[in-house]
PDB file of N, CA, C, O and CB in Angstrom:
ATOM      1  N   UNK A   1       0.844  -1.182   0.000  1.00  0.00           N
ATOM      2  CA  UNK A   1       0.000   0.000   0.000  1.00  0.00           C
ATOM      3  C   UNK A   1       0.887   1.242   0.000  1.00  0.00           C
ATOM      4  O   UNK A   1       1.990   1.119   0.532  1.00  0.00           O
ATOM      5  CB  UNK A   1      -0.959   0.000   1.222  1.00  0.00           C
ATOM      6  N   UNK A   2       0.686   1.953  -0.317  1.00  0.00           N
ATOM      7  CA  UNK A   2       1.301   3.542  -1.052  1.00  0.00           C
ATOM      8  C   UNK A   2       1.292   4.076   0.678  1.00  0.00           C
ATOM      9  O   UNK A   2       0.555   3.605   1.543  1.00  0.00           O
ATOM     10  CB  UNK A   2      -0.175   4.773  -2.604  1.00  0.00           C
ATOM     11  N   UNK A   3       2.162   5.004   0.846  1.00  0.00           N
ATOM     12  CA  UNK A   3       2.070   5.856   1.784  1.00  0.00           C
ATOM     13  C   UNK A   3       1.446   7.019   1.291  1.00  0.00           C
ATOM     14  O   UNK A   3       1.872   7.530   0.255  1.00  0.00           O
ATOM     15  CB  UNK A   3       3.236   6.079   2.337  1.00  0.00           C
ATOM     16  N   UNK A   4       0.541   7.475   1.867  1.00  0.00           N
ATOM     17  CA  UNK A   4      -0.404   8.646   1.419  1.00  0.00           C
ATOM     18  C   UNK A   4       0.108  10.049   1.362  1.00  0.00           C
ATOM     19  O   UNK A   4      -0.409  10.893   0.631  1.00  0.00           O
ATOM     20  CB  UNK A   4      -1.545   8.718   2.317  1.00  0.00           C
ATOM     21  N   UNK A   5       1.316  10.335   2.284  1.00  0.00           N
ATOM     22  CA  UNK A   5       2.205  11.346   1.598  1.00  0.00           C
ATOM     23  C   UNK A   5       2.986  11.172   0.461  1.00  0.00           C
ATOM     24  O   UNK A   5       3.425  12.209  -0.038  1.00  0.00           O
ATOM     25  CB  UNK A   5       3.028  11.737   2.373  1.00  0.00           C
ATOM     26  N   UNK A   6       3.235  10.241  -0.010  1.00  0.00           N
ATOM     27  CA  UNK A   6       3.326  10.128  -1.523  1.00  0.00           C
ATOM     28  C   UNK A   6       2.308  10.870  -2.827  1.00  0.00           C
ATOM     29  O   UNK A   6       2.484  11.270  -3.978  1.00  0.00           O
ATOM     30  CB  UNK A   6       3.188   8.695  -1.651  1.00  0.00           C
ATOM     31  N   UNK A   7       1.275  10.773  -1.934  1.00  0.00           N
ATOM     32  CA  UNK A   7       0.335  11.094  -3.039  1.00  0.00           C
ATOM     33  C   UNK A   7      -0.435  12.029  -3.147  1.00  0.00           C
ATOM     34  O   UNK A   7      -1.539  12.059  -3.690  1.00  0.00           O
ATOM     35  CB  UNK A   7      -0.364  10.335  -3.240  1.00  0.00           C
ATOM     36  N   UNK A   8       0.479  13.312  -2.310  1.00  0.00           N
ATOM     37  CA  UNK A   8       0.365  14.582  -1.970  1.00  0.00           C
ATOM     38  C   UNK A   8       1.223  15.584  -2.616  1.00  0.00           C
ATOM     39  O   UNK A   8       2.195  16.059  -2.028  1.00  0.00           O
ATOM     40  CB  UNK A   8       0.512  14.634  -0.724  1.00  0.00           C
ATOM     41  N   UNK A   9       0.784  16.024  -4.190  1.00  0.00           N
ATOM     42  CA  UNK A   9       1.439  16.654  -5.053  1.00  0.00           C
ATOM     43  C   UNK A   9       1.164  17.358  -5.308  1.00  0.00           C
ATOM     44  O   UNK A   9       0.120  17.015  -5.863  1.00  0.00           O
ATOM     45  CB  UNK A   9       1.699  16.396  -5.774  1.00  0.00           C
ATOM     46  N   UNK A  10       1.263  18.814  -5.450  1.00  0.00           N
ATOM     47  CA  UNK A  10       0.309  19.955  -6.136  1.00  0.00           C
ATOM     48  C   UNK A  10       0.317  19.658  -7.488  1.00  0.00           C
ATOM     49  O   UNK A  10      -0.803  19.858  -7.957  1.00  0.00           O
ATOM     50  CB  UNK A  10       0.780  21.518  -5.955  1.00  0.00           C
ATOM     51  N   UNK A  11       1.539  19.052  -8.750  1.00  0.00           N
ATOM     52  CA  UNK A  11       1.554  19.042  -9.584  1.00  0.00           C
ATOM     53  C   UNK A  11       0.044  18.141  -9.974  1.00  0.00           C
ATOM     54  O   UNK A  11      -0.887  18.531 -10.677  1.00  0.00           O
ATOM     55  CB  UNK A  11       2.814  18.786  -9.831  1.00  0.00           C
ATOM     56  N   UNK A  12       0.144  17.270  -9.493  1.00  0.00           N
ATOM     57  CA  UNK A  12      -1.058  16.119  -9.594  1.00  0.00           C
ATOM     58  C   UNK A  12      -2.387  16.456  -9.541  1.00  0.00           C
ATOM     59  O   UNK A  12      -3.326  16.150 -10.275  1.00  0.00           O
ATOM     60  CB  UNK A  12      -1.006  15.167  -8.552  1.00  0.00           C
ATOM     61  N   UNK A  13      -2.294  17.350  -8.244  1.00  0.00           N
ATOM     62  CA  UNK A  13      -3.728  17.879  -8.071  1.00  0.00           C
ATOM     63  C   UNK A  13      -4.305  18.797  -9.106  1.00  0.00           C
ATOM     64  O   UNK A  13      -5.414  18.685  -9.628  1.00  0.00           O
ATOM     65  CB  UNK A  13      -3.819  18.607  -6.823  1.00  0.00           C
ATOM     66  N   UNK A  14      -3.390  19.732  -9.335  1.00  0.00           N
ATOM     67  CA  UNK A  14      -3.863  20.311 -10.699  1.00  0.00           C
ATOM     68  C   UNK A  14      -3.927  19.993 -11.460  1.00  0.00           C
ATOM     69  O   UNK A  14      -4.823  20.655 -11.984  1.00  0.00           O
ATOM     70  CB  UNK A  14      -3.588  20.970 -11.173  1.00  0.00           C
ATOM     71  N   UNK A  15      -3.370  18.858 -12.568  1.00  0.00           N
ATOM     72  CA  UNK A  15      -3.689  17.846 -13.550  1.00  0.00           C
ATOM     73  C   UNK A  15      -4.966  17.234 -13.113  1.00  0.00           C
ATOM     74  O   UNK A  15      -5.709  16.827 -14.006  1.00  0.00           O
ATOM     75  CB  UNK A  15      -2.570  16.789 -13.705  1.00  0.00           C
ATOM     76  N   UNK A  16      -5.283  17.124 -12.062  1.00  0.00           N
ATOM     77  CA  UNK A  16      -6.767  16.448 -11.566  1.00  0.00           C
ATOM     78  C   UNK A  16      -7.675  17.256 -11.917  1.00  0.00           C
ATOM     79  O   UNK A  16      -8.636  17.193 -12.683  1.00  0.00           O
ATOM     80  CB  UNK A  16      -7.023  16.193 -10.037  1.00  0.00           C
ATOM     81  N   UNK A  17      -7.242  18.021 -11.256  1.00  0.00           N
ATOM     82  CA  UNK A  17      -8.323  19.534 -11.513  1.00  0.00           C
ATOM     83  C   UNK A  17      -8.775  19.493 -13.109  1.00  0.00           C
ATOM     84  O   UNK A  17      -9.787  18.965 -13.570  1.00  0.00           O
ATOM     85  CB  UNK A  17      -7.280  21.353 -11.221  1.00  0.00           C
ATOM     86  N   UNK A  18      -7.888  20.095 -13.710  1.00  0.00           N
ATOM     87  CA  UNK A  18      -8.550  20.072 -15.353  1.00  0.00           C
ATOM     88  C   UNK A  18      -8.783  19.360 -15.540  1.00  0.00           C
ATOM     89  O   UNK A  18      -9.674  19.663 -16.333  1.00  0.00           O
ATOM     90  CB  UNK A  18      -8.121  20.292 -16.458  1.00  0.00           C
ATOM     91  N   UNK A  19      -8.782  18.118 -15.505  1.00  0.00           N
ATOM     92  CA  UNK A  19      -9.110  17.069 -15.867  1.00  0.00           C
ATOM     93  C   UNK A  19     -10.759  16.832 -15.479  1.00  0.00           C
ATOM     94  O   UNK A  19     -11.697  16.569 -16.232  1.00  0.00           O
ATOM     95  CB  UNK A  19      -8.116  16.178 -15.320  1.00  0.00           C
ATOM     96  N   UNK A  20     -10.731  17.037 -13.978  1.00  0.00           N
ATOM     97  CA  UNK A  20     -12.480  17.191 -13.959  1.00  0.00           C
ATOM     98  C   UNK A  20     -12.979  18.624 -14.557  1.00  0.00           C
ATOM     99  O   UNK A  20     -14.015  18.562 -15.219  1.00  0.00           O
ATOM    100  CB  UNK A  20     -13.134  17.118 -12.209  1.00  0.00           C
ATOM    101  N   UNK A  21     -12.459  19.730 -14.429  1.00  0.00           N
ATOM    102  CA  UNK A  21     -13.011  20.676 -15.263  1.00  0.00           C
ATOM    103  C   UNK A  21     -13.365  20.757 -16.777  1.00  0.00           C
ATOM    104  O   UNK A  21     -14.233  21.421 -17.343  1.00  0.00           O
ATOM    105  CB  UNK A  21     -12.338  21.485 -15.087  1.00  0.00           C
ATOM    106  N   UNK A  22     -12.353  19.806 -17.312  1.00  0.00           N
ATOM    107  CA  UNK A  22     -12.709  19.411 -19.056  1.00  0.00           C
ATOM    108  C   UNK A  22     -13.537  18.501 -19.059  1.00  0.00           C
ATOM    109  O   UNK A  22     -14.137  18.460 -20.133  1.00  0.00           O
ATOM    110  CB  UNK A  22     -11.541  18.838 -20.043  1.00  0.00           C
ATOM    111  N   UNK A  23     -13.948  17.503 -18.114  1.00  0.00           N
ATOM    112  CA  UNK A  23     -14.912  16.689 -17.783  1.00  0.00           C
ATOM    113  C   UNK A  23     -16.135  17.201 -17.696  1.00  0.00           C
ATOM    114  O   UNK A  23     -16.929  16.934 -18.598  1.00  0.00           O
ATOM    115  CB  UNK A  23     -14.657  16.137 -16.775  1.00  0.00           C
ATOM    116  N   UNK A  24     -16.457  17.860 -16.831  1.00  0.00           N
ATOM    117  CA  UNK A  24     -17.809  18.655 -17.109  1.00  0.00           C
ATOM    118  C   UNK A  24     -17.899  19.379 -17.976  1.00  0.00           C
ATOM    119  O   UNK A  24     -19.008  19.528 -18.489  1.00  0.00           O
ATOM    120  CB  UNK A  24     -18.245  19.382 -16.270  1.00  0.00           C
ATOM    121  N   UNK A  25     -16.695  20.151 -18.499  1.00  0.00           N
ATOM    122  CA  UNK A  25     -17.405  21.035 -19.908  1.00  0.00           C
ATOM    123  C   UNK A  25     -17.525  20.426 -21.012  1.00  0.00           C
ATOM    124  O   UNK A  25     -17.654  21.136 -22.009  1.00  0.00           O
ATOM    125  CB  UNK A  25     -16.675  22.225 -20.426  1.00  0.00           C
ATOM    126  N   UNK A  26     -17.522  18.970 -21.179  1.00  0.00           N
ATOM    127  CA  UNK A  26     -17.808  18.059 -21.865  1.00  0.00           C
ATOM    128  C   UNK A  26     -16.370  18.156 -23.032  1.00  0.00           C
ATOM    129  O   UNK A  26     -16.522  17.804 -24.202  1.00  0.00           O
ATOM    130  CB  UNK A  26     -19.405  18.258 -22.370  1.00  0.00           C
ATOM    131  N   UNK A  27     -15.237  18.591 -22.598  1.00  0.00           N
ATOM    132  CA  UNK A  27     -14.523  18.898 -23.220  1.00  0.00           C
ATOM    133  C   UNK A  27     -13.596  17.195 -23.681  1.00  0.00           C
ATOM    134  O   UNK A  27     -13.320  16.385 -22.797  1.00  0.00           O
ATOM    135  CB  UNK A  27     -13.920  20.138 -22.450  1.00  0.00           C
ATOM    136  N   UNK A  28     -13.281  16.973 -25.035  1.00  0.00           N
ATOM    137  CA  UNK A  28     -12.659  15.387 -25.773  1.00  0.00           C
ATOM    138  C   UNK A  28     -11.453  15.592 -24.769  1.00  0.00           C
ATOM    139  O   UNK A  28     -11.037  16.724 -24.525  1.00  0.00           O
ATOM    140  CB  UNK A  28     -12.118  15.260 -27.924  1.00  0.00           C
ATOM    141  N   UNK A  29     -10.848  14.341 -24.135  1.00  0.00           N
ATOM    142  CA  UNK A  29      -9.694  13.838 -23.815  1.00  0.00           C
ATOM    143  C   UNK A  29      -8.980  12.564 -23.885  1.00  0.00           C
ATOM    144  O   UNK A  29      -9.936  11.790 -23.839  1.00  0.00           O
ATOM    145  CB  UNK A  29      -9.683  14.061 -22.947  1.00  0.00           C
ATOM    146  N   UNK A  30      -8.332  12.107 -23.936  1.00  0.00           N
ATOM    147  CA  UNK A  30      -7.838  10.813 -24.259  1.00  0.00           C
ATOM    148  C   UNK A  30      -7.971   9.666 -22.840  1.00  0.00           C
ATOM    149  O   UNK A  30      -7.290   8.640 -22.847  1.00  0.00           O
ATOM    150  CB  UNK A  30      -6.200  11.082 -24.778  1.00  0.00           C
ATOM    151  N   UNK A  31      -8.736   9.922 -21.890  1.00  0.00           N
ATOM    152  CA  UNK A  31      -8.799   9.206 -20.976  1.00  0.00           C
ATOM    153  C   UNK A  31      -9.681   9.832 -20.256  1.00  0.00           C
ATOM    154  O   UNK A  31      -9.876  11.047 -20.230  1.00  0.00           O
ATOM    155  CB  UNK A  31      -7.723   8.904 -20.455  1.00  0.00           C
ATOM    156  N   UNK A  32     -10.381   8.772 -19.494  1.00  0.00           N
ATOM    157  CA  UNK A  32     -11.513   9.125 -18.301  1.00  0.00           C
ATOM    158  C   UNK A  32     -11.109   9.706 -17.331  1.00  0.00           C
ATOM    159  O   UNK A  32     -10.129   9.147 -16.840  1.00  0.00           O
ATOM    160  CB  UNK A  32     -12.171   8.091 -17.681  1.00  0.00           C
ATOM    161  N   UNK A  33     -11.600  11.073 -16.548  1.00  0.00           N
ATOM    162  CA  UNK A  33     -10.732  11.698 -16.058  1.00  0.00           C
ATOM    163  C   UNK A  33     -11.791  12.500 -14.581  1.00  0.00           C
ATOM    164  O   UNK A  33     -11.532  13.485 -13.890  1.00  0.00           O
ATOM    165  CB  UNK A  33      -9.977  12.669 -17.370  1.00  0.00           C
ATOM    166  N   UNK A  34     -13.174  11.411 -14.557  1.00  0.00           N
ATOM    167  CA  UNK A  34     -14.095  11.594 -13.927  1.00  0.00           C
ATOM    168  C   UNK A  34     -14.569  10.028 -13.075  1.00  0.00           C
ATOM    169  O   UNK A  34     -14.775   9.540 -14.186  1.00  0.00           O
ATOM    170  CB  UNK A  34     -15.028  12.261 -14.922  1.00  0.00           C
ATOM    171  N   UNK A  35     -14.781   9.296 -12.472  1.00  0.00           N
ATOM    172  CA  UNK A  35     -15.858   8.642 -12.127  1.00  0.00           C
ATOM    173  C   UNK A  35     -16.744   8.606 -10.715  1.00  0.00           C
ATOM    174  O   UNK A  35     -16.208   9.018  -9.686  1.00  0.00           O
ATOM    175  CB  UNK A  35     -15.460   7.582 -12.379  1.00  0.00           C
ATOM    176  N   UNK A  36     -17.975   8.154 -10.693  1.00  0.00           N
ATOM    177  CA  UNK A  36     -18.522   8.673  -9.944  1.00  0.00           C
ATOM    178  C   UNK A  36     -19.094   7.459  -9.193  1.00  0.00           C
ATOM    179  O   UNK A  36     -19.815   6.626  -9.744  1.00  0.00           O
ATOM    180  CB  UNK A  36     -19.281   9.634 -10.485  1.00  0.00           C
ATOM    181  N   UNK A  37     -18.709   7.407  -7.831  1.00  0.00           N
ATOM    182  CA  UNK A  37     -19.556   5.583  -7.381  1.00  0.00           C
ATOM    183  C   UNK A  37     -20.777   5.979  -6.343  1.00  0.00           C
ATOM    184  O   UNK A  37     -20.847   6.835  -5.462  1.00  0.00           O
ATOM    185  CB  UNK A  37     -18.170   4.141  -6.192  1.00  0.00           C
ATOM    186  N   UNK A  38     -21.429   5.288  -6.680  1.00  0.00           N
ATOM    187  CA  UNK A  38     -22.704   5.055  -6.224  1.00  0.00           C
ATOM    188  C   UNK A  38     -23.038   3.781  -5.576  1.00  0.00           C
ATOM    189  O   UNK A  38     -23.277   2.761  -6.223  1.00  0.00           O
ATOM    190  CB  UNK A  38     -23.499   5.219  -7.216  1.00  0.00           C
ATOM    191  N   UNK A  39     -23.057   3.867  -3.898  1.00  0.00           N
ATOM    192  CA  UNK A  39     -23.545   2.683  -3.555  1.00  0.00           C
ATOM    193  C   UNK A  39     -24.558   2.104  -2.810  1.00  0.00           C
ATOM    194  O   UNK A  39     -24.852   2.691  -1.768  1.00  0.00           O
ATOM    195  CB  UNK A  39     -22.876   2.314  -3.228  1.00  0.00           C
ATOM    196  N   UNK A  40     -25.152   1.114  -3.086  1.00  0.00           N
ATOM    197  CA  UNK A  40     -26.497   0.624  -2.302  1.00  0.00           C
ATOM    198  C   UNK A  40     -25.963   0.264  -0.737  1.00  0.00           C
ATOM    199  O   UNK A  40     -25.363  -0.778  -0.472  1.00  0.00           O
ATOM    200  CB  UNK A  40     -27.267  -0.931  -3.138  1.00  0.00           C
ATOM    201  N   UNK A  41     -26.208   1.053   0.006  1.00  0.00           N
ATOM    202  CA  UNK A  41     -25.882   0.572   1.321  1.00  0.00           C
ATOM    203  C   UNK A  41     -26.087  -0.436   2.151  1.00  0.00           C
ATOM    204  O   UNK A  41     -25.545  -0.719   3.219  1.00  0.00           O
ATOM    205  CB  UNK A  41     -26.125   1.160   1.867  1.00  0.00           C
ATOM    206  N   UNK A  42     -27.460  -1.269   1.165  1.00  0.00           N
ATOM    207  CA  UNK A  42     -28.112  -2.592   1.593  1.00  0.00           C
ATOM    208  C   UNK A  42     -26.984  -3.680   1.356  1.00  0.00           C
ATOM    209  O   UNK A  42     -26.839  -4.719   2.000  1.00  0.00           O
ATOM    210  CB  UNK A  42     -29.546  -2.946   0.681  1.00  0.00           C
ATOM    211  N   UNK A  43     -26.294  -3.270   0.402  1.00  0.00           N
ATOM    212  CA  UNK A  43     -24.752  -4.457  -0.039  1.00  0.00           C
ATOM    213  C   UNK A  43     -23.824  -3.833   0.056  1.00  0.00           C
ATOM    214  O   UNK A  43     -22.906  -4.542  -0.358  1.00  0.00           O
ATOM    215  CB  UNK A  43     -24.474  -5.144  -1.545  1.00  0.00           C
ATOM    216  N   UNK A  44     -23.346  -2.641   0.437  1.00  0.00           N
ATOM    217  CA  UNK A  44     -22.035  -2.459   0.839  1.00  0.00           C
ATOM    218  C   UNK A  44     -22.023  -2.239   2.526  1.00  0.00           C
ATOM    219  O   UNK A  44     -21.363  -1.385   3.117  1.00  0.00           O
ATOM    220  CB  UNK A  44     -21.425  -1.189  -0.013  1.00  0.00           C
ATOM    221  N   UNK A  45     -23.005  -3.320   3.188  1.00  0.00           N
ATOM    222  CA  UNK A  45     -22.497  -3.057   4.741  1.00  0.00           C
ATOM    223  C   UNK A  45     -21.238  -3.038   4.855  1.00  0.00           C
ATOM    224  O   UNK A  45     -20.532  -3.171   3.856  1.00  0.00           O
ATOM    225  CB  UNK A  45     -22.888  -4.023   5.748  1.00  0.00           C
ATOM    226  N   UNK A  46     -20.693  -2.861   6.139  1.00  0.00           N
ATOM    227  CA  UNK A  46     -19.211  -3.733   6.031  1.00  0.00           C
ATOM    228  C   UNK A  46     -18.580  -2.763   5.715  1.00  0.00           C
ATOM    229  O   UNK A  46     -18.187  -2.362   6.810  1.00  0.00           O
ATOM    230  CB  UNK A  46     -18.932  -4.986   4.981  1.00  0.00           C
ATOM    231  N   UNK A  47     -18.023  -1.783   4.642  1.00  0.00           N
ATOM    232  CA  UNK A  47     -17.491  -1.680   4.151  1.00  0.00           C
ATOM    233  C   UNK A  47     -16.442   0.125   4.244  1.00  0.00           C
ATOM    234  O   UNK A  47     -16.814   1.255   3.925  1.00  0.00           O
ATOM    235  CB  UNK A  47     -18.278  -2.270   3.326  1.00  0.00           C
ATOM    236  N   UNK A  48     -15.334  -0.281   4.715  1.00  0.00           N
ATOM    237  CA  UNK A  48     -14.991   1.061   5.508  1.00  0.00           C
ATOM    238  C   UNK A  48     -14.216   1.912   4.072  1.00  0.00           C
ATOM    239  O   UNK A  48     -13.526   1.297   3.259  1.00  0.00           O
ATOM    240  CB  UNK A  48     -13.699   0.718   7.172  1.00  0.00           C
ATOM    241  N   UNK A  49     -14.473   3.279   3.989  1.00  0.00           N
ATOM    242  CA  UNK A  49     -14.056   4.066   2.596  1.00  0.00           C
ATOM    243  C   UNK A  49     -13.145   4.262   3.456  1.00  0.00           C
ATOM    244  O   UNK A  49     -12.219   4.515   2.685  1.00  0.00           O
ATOM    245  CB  UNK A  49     -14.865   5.356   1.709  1.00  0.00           C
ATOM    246  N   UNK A  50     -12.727   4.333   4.432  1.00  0.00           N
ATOM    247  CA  UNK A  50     -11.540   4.947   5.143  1.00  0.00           C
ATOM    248  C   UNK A  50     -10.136   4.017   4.481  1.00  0.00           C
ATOM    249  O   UNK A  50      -8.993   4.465   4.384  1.00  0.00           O
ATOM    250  CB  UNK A  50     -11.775   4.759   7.050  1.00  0.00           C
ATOM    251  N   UNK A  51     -10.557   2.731   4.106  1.00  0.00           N
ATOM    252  CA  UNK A  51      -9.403   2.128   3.659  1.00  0.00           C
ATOM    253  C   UNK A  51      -9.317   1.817   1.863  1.00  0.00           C
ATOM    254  O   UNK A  51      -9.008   0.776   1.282  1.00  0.00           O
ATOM    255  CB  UNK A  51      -9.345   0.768   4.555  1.00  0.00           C
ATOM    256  N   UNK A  52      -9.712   3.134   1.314  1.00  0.00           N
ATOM    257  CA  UNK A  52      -9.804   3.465  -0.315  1.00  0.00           C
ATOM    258  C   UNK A  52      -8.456   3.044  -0.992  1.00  0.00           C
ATOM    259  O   UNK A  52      -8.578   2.595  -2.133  1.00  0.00           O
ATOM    260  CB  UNK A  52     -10.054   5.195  -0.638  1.00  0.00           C
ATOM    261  N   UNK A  53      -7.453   3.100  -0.583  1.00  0.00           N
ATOM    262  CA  UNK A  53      -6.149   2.620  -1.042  1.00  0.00           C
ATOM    263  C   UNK A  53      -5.851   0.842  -1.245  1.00  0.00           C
ATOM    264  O   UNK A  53      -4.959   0.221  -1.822  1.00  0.00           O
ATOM    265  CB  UNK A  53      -5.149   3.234   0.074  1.00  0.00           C
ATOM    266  N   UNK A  54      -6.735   0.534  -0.678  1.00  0.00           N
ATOM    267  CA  UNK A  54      -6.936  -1.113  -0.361  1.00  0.00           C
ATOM    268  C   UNK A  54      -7.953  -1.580  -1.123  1.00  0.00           C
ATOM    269  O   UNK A  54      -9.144  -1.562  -0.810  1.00  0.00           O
ATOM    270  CB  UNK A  54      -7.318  -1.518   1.152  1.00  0.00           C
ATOM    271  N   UNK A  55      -7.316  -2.146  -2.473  1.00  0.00           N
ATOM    272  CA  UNK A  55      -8.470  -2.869  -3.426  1.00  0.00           C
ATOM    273  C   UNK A  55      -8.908  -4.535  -3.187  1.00  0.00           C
ATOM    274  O   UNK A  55      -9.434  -5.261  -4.030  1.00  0.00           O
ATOM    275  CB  UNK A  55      -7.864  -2.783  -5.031  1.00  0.00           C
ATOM    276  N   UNK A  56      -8.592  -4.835  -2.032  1.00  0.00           N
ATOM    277  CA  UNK A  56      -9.031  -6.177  -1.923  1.00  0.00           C
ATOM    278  C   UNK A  56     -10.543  -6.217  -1.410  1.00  0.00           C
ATOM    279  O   UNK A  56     -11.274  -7.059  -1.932  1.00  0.00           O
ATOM    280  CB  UNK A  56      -8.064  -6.952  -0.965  1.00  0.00           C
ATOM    281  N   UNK A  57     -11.194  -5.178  -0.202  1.00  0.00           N
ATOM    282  CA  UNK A  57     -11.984  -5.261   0.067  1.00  0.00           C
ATOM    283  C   UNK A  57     -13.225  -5.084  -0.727  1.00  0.00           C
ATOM    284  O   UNK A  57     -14.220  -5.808  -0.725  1.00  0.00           O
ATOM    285  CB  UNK A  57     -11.771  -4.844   0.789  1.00  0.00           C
ATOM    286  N   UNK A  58     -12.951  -3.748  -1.564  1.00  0.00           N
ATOM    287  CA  UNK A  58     -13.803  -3.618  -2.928  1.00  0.00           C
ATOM    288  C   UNK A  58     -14.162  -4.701  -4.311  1.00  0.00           C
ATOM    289  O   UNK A  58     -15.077  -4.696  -5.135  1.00  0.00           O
ATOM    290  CB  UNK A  58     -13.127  -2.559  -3.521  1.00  0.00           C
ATOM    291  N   UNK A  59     -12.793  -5.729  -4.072  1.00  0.00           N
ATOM    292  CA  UNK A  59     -13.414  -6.545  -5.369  1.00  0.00           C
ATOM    293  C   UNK A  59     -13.554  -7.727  -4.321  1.00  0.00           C
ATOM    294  O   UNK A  59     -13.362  -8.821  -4.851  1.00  0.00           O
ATOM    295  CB  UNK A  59     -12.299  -6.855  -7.035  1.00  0.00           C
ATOM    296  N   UNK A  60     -13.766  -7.768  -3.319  1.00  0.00           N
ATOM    297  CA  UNK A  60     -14.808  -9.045  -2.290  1.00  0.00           C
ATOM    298  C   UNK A  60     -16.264  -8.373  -2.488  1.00  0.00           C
ATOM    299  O   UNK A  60     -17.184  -9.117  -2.829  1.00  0.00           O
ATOM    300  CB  UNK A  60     -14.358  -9.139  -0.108  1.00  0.00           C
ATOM    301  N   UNK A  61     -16.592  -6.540  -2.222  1.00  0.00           N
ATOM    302  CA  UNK A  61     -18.245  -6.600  -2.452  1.00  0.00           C
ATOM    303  C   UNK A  61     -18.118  -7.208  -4.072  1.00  0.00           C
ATOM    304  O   UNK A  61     -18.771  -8.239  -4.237  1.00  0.00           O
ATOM    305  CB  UNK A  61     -19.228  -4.728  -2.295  1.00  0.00           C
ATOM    306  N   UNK A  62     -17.572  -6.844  -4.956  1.00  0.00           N
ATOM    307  CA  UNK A  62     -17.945  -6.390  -6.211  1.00  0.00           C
ATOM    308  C   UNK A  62     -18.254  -8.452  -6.686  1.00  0.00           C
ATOM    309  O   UNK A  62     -19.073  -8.764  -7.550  1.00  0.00           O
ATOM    310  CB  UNK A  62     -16.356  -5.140  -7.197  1.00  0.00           C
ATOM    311  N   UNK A  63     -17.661  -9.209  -6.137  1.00  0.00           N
ATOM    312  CA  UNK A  63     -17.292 -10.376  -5.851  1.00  0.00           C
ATOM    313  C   UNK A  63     -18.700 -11.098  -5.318  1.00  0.00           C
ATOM    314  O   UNK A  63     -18.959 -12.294  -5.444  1.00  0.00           O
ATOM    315  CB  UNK A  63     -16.078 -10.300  -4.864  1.00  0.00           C
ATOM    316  N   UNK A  64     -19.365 -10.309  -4.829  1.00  0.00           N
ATOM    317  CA  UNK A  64     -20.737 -10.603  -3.798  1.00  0.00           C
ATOM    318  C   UNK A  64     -21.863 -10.309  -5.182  1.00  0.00           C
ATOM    319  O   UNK A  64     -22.906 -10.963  -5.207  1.00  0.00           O
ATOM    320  CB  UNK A  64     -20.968  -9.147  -2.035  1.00  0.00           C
ATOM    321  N   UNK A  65     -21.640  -9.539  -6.030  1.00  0.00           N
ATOM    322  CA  UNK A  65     -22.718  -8.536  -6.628  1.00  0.00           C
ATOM    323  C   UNK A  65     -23.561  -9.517  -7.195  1.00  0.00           C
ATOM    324  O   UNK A  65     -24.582  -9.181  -7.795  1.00  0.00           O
ATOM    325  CB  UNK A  65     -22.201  -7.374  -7.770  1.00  0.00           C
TER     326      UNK A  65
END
C-alpha cells in the first residue's frame, strides 16, 4: 500500500483539476478523467471508505454482486 504522503502533489492535483473541469465542460480527452460511485448501502455493509487505497476489500463486495 502507497504511503499517502506520496500522493500529496500539487503538480497532480492540478492535472486532476482540469481534468475534472474538461470533464464537465464536456470537453474530448484521451482518458476518463471523472468517475462517480454510487452505492447501495443494503450491499455495501461492512465496508470502511476509510481504507480506499486497499483494493481487496472492494473486489470481495464487487465479488458478492
Amino acid at each position: 500500500m502507497n504511503d499517502l504522503n506520496e500522493l500529496k502533489h500539487a503538480e497532480r492535483f492540478a492535472e486532476i483539476a482540469t481534468l475534472h473541469r474538461n470533464a464537465l465542460a464536456w470537453k474530448p480527452q484521451n482518458r476518463i478523467p471523472l468517475g462517480i460511485h454510487v452505492v447501495n448501502p443494503e450491499y455495501a455493509s461492512g465496508l470502511d471508505y476509510n481504507d480506499w487505497l486497499n483494493p481487496a476489500p472492494f473486489f470481495e463486495l464487487q465479488k458478492k454482486c
